[in-house]
C-alpha positions in Angstrom: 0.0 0.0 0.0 1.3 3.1 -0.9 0.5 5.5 1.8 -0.5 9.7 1.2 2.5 11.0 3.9 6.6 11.9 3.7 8.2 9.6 5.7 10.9 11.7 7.5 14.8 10.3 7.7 15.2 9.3 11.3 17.9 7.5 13.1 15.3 5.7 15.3 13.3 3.4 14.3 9.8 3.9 16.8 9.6 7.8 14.8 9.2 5.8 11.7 6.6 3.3 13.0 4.8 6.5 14.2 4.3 8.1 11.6 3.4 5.1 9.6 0.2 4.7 12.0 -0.5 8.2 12.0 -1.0 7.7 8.0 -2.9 5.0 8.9 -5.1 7.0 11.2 -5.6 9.3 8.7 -6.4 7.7 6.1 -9.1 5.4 8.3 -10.2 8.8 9.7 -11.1 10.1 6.5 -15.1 10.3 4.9 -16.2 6.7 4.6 -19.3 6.4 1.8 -22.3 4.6 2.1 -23.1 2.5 -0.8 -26.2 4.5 -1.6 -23.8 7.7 -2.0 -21.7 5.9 -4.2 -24.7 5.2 -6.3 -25.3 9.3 -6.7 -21.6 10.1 -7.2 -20.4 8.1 -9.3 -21.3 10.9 -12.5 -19.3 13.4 -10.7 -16.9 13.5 -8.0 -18.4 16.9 -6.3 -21.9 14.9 -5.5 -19.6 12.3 -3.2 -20.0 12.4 0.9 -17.1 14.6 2.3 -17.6 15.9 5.6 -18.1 19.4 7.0 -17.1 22.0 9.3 -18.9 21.6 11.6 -17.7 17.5 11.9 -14.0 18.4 11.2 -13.9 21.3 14.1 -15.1 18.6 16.3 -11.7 16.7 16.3 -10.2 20.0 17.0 -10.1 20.0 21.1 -7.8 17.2 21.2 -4.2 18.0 22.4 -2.2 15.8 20.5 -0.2 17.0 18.1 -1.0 14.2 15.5 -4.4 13.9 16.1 -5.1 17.4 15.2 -2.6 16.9 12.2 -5.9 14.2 11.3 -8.8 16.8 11.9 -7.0 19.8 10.0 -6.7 17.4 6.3 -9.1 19.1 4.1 -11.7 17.2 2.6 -10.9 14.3 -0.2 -7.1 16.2 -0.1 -4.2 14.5 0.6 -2.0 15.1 3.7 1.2 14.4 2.2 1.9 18.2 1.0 0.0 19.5 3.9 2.2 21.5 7.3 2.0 20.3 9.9 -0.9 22.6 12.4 0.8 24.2 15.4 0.1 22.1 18.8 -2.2 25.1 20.4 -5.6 24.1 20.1 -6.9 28.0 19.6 -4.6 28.2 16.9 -5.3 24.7 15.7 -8.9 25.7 15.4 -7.7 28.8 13.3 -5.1 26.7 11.1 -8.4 24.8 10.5 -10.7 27.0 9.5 -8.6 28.7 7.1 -8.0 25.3 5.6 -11.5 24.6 5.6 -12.0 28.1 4.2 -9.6 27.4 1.0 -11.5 24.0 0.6 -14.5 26.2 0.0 -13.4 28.5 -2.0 -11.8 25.5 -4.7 -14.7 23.7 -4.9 -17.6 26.7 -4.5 -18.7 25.4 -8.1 -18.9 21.7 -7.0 -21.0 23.1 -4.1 -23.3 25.0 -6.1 -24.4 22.0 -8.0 -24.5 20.2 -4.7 -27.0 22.5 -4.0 -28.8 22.2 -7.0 -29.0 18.1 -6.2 -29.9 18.8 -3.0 -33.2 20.9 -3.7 -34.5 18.4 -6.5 -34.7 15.5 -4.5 -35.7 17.8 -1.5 -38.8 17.6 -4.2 -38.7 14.3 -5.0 -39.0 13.6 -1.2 -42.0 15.8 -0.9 -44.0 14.7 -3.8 -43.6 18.4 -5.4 -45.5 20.0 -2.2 -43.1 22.6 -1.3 -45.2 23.1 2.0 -44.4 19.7 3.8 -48.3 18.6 4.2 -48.0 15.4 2.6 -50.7 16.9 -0.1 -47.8 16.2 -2.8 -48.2 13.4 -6.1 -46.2 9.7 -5.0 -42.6 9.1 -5.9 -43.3 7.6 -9.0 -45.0 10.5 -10.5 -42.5 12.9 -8.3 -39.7 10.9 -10.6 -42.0 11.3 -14.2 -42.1 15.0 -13.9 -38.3 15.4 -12.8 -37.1 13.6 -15.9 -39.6 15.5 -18.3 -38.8 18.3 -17.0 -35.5 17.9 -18.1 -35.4 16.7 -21.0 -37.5 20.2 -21.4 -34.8 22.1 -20.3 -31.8 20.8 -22.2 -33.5 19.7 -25.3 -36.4 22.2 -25.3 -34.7 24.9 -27.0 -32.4 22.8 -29.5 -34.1 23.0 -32.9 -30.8 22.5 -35.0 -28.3 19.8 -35.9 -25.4 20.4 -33.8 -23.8 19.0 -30.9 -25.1 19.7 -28.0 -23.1 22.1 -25.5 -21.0 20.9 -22.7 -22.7 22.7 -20.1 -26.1 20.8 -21.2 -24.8 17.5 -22.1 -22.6 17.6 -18.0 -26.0 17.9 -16.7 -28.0 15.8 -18.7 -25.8 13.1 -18.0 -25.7 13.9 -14.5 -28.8 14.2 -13.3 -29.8 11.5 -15.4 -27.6 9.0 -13.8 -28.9 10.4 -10.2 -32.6 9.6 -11.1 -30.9 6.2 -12.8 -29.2 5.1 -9.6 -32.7 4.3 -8.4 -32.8 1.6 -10.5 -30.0 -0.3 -8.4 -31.7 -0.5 -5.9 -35.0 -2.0 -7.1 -34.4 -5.3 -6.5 -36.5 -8.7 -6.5 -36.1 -11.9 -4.0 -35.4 -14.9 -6.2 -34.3 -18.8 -4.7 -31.1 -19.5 -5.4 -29.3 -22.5 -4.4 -26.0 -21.7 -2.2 -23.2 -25.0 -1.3 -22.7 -24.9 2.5 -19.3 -25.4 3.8 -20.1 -29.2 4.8 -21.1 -29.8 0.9 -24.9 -30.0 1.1 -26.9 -27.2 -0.7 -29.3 -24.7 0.9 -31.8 -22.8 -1.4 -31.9 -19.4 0.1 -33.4 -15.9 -1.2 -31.1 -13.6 -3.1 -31.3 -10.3 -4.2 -32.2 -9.4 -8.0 -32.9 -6.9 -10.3 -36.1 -6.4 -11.5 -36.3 -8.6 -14.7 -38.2 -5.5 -17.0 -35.5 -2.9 -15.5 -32.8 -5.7 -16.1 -33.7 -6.0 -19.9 -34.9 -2.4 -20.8 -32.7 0.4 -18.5 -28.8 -1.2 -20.7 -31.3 -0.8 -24.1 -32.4 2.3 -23.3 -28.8 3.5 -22.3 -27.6 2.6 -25.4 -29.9 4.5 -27.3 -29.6 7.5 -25.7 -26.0 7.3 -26.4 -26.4 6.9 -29.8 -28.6 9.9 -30.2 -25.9 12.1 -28.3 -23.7 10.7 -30.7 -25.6 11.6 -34.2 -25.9 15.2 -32.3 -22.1 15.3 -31.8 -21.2 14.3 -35.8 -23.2 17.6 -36.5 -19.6 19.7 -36.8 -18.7 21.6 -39.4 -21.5 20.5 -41.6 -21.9 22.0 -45.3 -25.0 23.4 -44.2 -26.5 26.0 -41.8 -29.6 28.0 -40.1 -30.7 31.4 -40.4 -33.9 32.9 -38.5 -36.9 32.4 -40.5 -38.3 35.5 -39.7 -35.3 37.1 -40.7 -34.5 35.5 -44.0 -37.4 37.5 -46.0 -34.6 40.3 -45.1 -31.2 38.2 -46.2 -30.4 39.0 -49.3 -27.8 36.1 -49.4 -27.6 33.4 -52.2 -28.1 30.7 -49.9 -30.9 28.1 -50.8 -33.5 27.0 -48.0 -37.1 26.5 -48.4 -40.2 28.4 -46.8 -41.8 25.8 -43.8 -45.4 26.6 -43.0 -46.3 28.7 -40.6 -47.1 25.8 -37.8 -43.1 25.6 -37.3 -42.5 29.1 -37.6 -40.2 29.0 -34.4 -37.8 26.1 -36.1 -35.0 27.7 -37.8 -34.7 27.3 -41.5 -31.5 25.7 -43.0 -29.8 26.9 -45.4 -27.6 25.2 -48.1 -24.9 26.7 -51.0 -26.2 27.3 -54.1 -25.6 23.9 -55.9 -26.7 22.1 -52.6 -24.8 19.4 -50.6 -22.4 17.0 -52.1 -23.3 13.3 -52.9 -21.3 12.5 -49.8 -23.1 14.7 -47.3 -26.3 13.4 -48.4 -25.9 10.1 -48.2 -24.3 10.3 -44.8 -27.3 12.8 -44.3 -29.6 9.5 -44.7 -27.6 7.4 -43.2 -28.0 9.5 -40.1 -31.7 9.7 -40.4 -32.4 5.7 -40.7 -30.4 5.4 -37.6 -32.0 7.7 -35.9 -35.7 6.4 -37.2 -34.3 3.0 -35.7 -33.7 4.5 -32.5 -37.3 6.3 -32.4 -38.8 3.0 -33.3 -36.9 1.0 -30.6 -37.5 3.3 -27.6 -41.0 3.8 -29.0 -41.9 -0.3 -28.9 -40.1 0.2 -25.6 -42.4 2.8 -24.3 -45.6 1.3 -25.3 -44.3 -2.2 -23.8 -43.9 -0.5 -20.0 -47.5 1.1 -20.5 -49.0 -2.2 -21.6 -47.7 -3.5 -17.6 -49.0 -0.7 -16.1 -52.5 -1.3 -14.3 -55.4 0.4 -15.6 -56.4 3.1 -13.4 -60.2 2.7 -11.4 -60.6 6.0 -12.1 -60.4 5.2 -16.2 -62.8 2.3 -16.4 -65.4 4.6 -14.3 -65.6 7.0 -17.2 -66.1 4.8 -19.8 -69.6 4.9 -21.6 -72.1 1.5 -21.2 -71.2 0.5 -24.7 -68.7 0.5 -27.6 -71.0 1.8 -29.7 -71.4 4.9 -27.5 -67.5 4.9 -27.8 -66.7 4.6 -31.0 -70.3 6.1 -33.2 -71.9 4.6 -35.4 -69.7 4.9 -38.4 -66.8 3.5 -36.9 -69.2 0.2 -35.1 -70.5 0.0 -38.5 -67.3 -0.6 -40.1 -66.3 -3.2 -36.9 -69.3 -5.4 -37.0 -69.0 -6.4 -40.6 -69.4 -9.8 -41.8 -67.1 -9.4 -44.4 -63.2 -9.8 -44.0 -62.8 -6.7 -41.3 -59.2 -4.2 -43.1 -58.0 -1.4 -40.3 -56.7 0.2 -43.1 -59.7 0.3 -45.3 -61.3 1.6 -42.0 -58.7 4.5 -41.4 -59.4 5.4 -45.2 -62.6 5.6 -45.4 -62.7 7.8 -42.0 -60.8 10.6 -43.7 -58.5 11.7 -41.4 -57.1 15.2 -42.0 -55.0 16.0 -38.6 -53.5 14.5 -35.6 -55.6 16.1 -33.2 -58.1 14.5 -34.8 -56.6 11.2 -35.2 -55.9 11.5 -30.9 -59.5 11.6 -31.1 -60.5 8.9 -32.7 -57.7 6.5 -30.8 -58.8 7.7 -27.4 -62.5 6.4 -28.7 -61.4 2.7 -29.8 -59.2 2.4 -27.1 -61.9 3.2 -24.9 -64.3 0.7 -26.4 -61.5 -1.8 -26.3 -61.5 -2.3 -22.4 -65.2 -1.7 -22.7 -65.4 -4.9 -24.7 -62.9 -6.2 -23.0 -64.6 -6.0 -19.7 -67.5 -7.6 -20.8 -65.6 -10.9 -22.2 -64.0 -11.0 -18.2 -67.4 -10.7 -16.9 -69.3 -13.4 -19.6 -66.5 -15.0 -18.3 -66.9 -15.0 -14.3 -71.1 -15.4 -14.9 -72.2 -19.0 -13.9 -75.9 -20.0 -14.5 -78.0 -22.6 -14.4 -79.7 -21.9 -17.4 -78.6 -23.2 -20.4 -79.9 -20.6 -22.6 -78.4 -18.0 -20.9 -75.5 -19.8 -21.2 -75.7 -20.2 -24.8 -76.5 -16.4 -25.0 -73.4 -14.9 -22.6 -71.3 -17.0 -25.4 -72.6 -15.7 -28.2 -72.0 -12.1 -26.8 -68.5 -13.3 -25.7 -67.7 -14.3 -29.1 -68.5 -10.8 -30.4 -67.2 -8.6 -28.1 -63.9 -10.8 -28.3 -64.0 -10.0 -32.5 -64.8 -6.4 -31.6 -61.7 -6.3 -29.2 -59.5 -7.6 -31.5 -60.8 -5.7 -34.3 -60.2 -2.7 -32.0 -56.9 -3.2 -31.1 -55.6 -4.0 -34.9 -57.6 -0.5 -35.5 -55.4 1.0 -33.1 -52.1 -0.2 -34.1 -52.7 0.8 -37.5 -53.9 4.9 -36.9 -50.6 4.6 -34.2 -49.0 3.3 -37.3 -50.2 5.9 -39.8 -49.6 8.4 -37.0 -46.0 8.1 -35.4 -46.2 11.4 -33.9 -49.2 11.0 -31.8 -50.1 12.2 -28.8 -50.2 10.1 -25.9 -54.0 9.2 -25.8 -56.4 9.7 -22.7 -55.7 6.2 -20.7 -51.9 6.8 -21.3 -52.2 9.5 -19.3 -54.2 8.5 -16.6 -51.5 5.4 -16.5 -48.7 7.6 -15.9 -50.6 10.0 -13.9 -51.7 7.1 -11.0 -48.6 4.8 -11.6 -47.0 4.1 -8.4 -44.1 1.8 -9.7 -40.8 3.5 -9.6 -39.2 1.1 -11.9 -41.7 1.4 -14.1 -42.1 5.5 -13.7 -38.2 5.9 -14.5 -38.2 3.0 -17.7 -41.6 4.9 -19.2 -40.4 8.6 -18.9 -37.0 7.6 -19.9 -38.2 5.6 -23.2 -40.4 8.9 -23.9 -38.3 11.4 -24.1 -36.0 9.5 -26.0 -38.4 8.6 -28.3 -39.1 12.3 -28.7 -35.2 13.0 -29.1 -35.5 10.8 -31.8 -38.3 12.1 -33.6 -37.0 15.6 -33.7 -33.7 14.4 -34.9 -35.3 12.6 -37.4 -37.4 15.6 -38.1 -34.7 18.0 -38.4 -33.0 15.9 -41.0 -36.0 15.5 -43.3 -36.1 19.3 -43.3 -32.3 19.7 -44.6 -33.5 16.8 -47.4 -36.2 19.0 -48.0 -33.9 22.0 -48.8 -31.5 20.1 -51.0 -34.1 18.9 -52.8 -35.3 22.2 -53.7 -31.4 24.0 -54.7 -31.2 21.0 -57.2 -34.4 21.5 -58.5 -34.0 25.4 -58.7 -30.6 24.5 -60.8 
């Protein structure tokens, strides 16, 4: 071991053994860190455990000389370039606070984010209820809103393709791995089998993680670096953004094209006059299937956790008697055909001109779904003794089982014509009354990745967009 201290030449061998355990008491003297610490330092090494004043001044009244050579070691410093304090405990409590002082001082920026940590899971703790009454939302929802939030306010304002700044991407990555740490500590009994020391085996309990954290939290860790990545290859690019209420007024000879006025806060890009090169453009693409892969993955991802999530009483109390109530009477029409039953035939006859309205309509099926659905759980639970009732709860079964699959293939295919939607009414109410932590960090984690995704793919398309239209205007 190679210990943080001068060993001083001396002709006598008991001053070297003293000072070797006097490095030894320092070193065991020095901030030990719980496991669960560890777990919310490990990003950066400002958010570990160090003690402070107030604990180091307290091994400051002893009289020994080395012992208050122990309590005057700043924090996580080493001792070895350190003087040795004078042996006067006033001016040992002096020599101290002026090291303590200089400790500050050198890492005021580490304890400013400290800070920062500190007050955000002061809110997790509270459930967002600033006031202590225990009126806040549960931990899991506590957790959903942190990590939207965030993603709001290091994404929310980056409309271009270009790396994202070190300032944003330190505390992305940061306070992402704090509200990831969780994760390790979600953990699931399982029976193992364990060899005793006299050779016979002993099934005991042992500590897991939590199978849909083990196989989603690595995926979706991989894909977020892989977005970061695609943001990071945007340097010195051949093309660039101007203002696009600004451009009517550049009189450059840059191409772009004009985007509707829904976007009108997106900057325009802006290419040279021939356009890009082959090369950039096919890169370009290459880019954009990734990142198309990536939206699709963390999408299947996110729709997969809300599947496992219970449907909320407070959902199925809302819902209408019948589908048909649900859905209208075009749409029930169109479900209770005889004839070979086409989702697609349905969406095209329904004429859909906008995603609001699309929400719409998929908040309708899906409620009809778990109407349907209901009733097969109850036609299945009934128990009679007459045998025409029977007959008649199976008949009704067998349609509201067609209807519910009919439904569902319904809703897969507007979600499919419709990658941008919304997230529909029981989504919502899933997240908003989910009280699984696991599930809580996996769901808002997939989601905003998902939307990363989406722009970046998004973002692309438009600078397509714009080299399509310099070719064509040469």
């Amino acid at each position: 071991m190679q210990y943080s201290f001068q060993r001083f030449k001396c002709s006598e061998s008991n001053f070297t053994w003293f000072q070797e355990e006097s490095a030894m008491a320092r070193m065991m003297a020095g901030p030990m860190r719980t496991n669960m610490s560890d777990a919310y330092s490990h990003p950066s090494p400002g958010y570990s455990y160090s003690r402070n004043s107030s604990n180091i001044s307290a091994y400051s009244h002893t009289d020994d000389e080395e012992s208050a050579a122990v309590g005057s070691t700043p924090p996580r410093q080493a001792s070895r370039f350190a003087p040795r304090p004078p042996s006067s405990p006033l001016l040992n409590r002096l020599s101290m606070k002026k090291n303590v002082d200089v400790s500050y001082a050198t890492n005021k920026s580490e304890e400013q984010e400290l800070e920062l940590m500190k007050e955000k899971y002061s809110k997790l703790l509270l459930g967002e209820d600033m006031s202590g009454g225990g009126k806040g939302v549960c931990t899991a929802v506590a957790i959903t809103n942190a990590i939207t939030n965030l993603y709001a306010t290091i994404f929310g304002t980056c409309h271009k393709l270009e790396p994202l700044p070190p300032e944003k991407k330190s505390m992305w990555r940061r306070e992402m791995d704090c509200f990831l740490s969780v994760c390790d500590f979600i953990l699931d009994p399982s029976p193992t089998e364990q060899t005793m020391p006299g050779g016979h085996g002993n099934e005991i309990m042992a500590a897991k993680p939590r199978m849909d954290i083990m196989m989603n939290l690595p995926a979706l860790e991989k894909l977020e670096n892989m977005l970061l990545d695609i943001l990071d290859s945007f340097h010195g690019t051949e093309f660039w953004y101007a203002d696009q209420k600004k451009q009517s007024f550049d009189n450059t000879n840059s191409n772009s094209f004009h985007r509707s006025e829904d976007k009108w806060w997106v900057p325009v890009p802006c290419l040279p006059g021939n356009g890009l090169p082959e090369r950039a453009r096919k890169e370009l693409q290459q880019k954009r299937e990734c990142a198309n892969q990536i939206h699709k993955a963390a999408m299947a991802i996110n729709n997969a956790l809300l599947g496992e999530m219970d449907v909320p009483e407070s959902y199925l109390t809302t819902l209408p008697k019948t589908g048909r109530q649900s859905v209208g009477d075009v749409i029930y029409r169109h479900m209770q055909t005889t004839e070979q039953f086409s989702a697609d035939h349905v969406l095209n006859s329904l004429n859909i001109s906008s995603e609001h309205e699309a929400l719409e309509i998929a908040d309708k099926v899906e409620a009809a779904l778990y109407i349907w659905k209901r009733k097969v759980n109850v036609g299945h639970t009934k128990s009679t003794w007459d045998m025409s009732l029977v007959s008649d709860f199976m008949a009704d079964g067998d349609k509201n089982t067609v209807l519910m699959s009919r439904a569902q293939s319904l809703l897969l295919a507007l979600k499919h014509q419709f990658p941008s939607l919304s997230q529909t009414t029981l989504d919502t109410s899933k997240i908003q009354y989910n009280k699984d932590v696991g599930q809580a960090i996996l769901e808002s984690y997939s989601r905003v990745l998902e939307s990363l995704a989406f722009n970046i793919v998004s973002w692309i398309d438009d600078v397509l967009l714009a080299d399509d239209a310099a070719k064509k205007g040469n």
